[in-house]
C-alpha positions as CSV (number, residue, x, y, z in Angstrom):
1,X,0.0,0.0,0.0
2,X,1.5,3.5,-1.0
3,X,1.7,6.3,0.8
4,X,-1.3,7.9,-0.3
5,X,-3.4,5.0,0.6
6,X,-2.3,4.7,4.1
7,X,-3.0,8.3,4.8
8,X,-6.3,8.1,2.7
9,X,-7.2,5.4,5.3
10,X,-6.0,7.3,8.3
11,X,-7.9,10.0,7.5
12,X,-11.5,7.5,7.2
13,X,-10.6,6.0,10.6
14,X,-10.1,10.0,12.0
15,X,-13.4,10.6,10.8
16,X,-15.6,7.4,11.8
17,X,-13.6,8.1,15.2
18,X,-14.9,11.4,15.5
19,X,-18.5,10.7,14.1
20,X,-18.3,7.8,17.1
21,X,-17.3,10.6,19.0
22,X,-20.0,13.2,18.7
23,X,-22.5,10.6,18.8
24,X,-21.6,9.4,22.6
25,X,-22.0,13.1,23.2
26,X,-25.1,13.1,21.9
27,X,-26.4,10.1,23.3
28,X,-24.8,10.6,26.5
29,X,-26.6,14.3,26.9
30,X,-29.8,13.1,25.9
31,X,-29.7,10.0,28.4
32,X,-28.5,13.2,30.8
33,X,-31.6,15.9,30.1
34,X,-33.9,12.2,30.3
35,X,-32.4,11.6,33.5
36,X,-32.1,15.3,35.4
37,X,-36.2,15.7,33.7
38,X,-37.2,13.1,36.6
39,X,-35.9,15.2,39.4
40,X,-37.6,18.6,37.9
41,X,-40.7,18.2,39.4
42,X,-40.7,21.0,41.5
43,X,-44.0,22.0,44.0
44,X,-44.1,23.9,46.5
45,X,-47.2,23.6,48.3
46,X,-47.9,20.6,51.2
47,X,-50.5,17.9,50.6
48,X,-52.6,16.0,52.6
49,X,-53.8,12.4,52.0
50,X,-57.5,11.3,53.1
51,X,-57.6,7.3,53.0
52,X,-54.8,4.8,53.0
53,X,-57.1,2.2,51.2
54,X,-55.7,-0.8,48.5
55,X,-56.7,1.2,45.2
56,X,-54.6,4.3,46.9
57,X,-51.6,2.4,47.7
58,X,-51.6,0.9,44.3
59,X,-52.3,3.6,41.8
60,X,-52.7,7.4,43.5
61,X,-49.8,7.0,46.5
62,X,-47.2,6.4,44.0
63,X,-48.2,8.9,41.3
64,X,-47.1,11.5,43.9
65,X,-44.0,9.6,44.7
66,X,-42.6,10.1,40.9
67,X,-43.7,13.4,41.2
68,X,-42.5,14.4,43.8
69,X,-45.7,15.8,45.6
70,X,-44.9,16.9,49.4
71,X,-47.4,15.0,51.9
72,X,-47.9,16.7,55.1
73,X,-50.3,14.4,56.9
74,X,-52.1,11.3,55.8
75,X,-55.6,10.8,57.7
76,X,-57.1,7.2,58.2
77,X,-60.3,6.4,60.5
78,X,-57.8,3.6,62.3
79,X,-55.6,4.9,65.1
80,X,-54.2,1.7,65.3
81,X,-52.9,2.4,61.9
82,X,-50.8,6.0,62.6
83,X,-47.5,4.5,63.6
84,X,-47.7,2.3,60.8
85,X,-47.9,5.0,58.6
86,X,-45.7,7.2,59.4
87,X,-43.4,4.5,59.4
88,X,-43.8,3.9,55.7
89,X,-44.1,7.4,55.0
90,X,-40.9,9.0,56.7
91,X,-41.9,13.0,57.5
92,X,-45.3,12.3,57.1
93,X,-47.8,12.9,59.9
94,X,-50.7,10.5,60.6
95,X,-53.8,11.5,61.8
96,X,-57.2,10.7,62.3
97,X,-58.8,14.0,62.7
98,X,-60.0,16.2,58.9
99,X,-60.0,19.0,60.9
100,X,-55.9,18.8,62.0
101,X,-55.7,19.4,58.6
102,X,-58.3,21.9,57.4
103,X,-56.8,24.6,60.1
104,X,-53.5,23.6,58.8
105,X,-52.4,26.9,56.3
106,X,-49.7,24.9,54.8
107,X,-51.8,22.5,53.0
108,X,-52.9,23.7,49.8
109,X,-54.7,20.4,48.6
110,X,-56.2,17.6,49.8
111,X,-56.5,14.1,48.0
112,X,-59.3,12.1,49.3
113,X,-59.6,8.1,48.5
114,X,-62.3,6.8,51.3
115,X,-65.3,4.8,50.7
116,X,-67.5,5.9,48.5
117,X,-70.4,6.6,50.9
118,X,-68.1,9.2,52.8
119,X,-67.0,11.3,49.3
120,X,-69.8,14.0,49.7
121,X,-69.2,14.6,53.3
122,X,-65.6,14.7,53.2
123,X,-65.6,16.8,50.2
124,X,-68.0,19.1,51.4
125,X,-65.9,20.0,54.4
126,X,-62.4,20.4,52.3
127,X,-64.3,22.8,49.7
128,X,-65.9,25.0,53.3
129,X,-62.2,25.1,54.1
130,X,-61.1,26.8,50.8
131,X,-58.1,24.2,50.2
132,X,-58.3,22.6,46.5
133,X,-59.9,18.8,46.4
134,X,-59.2,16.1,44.6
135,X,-61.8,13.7,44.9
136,X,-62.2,9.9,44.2
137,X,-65.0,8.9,41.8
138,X,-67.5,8.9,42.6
139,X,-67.4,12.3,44.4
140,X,-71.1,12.0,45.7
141,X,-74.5,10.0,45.4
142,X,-76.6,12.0,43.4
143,X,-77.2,14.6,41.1
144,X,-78.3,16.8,43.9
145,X,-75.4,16.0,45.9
146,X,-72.9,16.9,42.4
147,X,-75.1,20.2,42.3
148,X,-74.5,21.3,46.4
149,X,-70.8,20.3,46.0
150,X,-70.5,22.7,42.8
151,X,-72.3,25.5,44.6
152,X,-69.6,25.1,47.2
153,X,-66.9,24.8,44.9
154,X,-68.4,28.8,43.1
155,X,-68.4,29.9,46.7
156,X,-65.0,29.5,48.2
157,X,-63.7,29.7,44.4
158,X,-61.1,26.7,44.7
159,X,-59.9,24.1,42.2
160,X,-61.5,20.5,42.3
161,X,-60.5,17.8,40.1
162,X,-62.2,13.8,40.0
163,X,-60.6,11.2,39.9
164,X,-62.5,9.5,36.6
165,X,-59.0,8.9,35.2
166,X,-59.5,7.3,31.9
167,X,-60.6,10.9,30.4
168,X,-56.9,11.5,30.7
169,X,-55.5,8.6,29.9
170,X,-53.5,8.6,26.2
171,X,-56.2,6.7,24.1
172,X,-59.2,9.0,25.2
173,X,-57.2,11.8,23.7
174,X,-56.6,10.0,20.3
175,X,-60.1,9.0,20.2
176,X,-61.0,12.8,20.5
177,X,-59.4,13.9,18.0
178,X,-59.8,11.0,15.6
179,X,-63.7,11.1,15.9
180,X,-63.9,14.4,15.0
181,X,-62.9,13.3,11.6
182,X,-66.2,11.9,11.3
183,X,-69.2,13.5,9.6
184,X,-72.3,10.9,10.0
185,X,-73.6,8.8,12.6
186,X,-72.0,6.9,15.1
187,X,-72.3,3.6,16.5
188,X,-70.7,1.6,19.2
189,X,-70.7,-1.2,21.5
190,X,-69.4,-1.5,25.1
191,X,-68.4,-4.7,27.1
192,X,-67.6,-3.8,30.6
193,X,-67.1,-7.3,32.6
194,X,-65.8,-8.3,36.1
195,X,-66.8,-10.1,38.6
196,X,-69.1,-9.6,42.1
197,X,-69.2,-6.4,44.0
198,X,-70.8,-7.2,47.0
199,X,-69.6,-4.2,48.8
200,X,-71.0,-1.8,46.8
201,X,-72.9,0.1,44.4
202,X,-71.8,-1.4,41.2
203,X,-73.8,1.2,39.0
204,X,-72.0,4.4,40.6
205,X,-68.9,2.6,41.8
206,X,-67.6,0.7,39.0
207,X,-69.8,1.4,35.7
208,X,-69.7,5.2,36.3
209,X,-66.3,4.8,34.2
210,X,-67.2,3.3,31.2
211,X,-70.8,5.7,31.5
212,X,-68.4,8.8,31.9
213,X,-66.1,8.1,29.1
214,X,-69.2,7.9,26.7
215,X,-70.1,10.9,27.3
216,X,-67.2,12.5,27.4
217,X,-66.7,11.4,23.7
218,X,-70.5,12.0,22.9
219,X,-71.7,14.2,25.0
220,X,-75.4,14.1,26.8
221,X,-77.0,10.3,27.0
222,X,-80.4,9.2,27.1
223,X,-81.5,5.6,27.7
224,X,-83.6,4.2,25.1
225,X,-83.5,0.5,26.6
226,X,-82.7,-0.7,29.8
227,X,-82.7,-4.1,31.1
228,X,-81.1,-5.7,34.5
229,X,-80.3,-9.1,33.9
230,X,-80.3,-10.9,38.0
231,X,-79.0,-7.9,39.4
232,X,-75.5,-8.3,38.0
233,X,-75.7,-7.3,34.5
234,X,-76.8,-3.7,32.7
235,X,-78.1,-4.1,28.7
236,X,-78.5,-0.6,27.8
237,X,-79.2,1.2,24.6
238,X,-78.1,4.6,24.6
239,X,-78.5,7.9,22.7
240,X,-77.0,10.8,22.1
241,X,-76.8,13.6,19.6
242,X,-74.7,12.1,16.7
243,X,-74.2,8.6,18.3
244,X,-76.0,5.7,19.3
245,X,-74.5,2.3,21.8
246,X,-75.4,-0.7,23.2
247,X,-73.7,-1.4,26.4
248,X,-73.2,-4.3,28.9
249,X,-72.5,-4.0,32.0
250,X,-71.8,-6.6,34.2
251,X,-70.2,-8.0,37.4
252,X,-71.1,-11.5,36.5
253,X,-68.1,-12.8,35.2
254,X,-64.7,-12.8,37.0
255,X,-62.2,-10.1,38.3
256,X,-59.2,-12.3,36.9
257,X,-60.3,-12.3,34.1
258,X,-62.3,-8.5,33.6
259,X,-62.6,-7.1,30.3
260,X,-63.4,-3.8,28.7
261,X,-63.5,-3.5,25.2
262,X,-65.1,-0.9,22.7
263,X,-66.4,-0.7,19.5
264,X,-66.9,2.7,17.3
265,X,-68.4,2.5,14.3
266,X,-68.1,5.6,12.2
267,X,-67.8,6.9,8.5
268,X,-64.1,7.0,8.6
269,X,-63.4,2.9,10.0
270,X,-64.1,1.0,13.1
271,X,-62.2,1.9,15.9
272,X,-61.7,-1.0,18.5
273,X,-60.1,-0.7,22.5
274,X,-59.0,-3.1,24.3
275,X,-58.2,-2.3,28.1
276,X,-57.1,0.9,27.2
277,X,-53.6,-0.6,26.4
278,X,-54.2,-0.6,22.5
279,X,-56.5,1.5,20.1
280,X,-56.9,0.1,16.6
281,X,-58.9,1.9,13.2
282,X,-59.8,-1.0,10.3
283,X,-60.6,0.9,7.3
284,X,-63.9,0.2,5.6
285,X,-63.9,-1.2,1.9
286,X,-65.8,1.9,-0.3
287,X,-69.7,1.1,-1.0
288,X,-70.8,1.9,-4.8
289,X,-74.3,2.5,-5.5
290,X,-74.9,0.1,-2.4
291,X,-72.5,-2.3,-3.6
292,X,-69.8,-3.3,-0.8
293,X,-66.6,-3.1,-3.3
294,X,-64.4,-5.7,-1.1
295,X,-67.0,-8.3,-2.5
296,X,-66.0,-7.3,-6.2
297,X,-62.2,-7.0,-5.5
298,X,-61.4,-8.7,-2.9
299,X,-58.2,-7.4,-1.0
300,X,-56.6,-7.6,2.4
301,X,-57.9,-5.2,5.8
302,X,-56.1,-2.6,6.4
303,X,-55.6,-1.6,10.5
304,X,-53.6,0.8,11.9
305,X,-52.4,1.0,15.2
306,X,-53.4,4.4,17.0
307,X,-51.9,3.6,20.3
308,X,-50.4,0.4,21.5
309,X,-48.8,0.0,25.3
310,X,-45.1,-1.6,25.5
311,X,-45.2,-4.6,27.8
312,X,-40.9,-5.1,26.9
313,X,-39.8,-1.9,28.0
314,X,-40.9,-0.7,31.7
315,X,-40.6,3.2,30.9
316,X,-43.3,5.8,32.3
317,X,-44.9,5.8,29.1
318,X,-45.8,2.2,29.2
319,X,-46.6,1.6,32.6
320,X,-50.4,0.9,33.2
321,X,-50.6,4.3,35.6
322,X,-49.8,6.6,32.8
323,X,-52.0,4.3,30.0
324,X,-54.8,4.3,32.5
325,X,-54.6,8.1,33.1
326,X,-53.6,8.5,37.0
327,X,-50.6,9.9,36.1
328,X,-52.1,12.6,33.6
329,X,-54.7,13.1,36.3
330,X,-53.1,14.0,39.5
331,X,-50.1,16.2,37.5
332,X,-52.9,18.1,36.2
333,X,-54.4,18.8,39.7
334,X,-51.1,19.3,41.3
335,X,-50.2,21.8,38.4
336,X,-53.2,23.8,38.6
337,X,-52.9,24.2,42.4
338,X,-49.1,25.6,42.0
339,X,-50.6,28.1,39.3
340,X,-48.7,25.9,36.4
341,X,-52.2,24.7,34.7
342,X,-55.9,25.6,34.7
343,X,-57.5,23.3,32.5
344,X,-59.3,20.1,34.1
345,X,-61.0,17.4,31.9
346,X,-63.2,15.6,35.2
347,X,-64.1,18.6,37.4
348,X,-67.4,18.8,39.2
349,X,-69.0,20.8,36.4
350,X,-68.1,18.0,33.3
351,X,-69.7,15.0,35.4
352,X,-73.0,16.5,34.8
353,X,-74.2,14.4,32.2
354,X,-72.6,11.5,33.7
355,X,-74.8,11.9,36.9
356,X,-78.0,12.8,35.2
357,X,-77.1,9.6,32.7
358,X,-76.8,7.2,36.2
359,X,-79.8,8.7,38.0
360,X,-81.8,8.0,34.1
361,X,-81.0,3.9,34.4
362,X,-81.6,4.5,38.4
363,X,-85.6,5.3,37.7
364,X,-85.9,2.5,34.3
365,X,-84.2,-0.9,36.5
């Protein structure tokens, strides 16, 4: 090899070493600013925690542990259970007293995750004290219970956000935008399945997610059929302005095994979710003067894939928190009390319809 050569190729090796080079840096900082973004989260304000229950440990207590959201106190009925707690919770104080904490000026929101039954009183007393709420679903019993706690909320002027997570959960926001592609009628069906729920109202405990999310999409429901199958299943047809659905809801079959799944029909393809961990759209063959065209030439389906979660790689964005929307959720409350964000997607005001859809199968099973 001549001396020309050997330089030519000592130059190449210079420059693939210095094109390795630059892209270590630019891995290296990118891995950096993905790393230092965890440790951002910034708030200033104390919290306090109402309830210490299983869903809370599971899903809400640690969405404020990634974020970084100070907790003050942590109140439980059990006083048998304050040393426990604050033995888990390092800095925390447990207590069993609402009050301790209403009088406490620190605390600039309260979450609340008790039974059901207690919501409405416990919320009532958090919105008297001026403090923001965030509020378990389902925040009350009734429609005139929704309408007192809203009347509170326009009085002391504070922020309340409910915990009806799946409106902000990443495939509700697809399906948002992707439906208002459509321009005709709309239909879909609804499977909401799991098994007994002895300890509560299944109607305003469990299905008001699956109610709420159809109207959040569609807006106002009415119930055109209703039918209660052995007091463990719903058969609903509902209607709203530009869509139409048939529902089941049911705690007949098994909480190992508990499914949700949804179909939209619409002009543009049919939409299909499964658990909220993957959103499909199958295009529709074109129909020519009532002729289905996929009959004359036949060809493959085409589906896309709008929104599919990673089981492989166990990143925020692909754990079942974020997909199901507690993450999106309790950021956004947290924001808008520190002044960062105003806009909320479940407050008292939006579950309106939702209410007056529950209390419309309450006086028709």
């Amino acid at each position: 090899m001549d001396k020309q050569s050997e330089g030519d190729l000592q130059t190449i090796h210079e420059t693939d070493y210095q094109k390795m080079r630059y892209t270590k840096q630019l891995i290296d900082r990118y891995k950096h600013s993905r790393s230092t973004s965890l440790l951002r989260h910034n708030y200033l304000g104390k919290y306090a925690f109402v309830g210490i229950g299983n869903h809370s440990m599971n899903n809400l207590y640690p969405v404020l542990a990634f974020l970084h959201v100070p907790l003050k106190y942590i109140c439980c009925k059990s006083a048998n259970k304050l040393p426990l707690i604050e033995s888990a919770y390092p800095g925390v104080h447990a207590t069993t007293s609402l009050q301790e904490i209403l009088a406490d000026k620190d605390v600039k929101g309260v979450f609340v995750s008790a039974a059901p039954q207690a919501h409405f009183a416990i919320a009532t007393e958090v919105l008297k004290s001026g403090k923001a709420l965030f509020i378990e679903k389902p925040p009350c019993q009734s429609l005139e219970e929704l309408a007192r706690l809203m009347d509170l909320q326009k009085e002391h002027d504070t922020i309340v956000e409910v915990g009806l997570q799946k409106r902000n959960s990443p495939i509700m926001r697809i399906l948002q935008k992707e439906l208002k592609k459509s321009k005709g009628a709309v239909c879909y069906n609804l499977k909401y399945l799991t098994g007994a729920y002895p300890e509560g109202d299944a109607l305003l405990d469990l299905f008001i997610h699956p109610l709420d999310c159809m109207t959040y999409l569609f807006g106002k429901g009415q119930v055109k059929s209703a039918v209660n199958v052995e007091n463990h299943t719903l058969m609903l047809i509902l209607e709203h302005h530009c869509a139409t659905g048939i529902l089941e809801l049911s705690t007949g079959y098994s909480w190992s095994d508990a499914k949700e799944h949804w179909t939209i029909n619409t002009d543009i393809g049919v939409y299909e979710m499964d658990q909220f961990d993957n959103l499909t759209l199958r295009h529709k063959s074109r129909i020519l003067m009532g002729i289905p065209m996929e009959k004359v030439f036949p060809c493959g389906k085409t589906t896309i894939s709008l929104f599919e979660r990673n089981n492989f790689v166990p990143l925020q964005v692909n754990n079942q928190i974020v997909s199901q929307g507690y993450y999106d959720t309790i950021k956004g409350f947290v924001d808008a009390v520190e002044g960062k964000k105003t806009c909320a997607l479940s407050s008292l005001e939006h579950l309106t319809h939702t209410y007056s859809l529950i209390e419309n199968i309450r006086t028709l099973i």
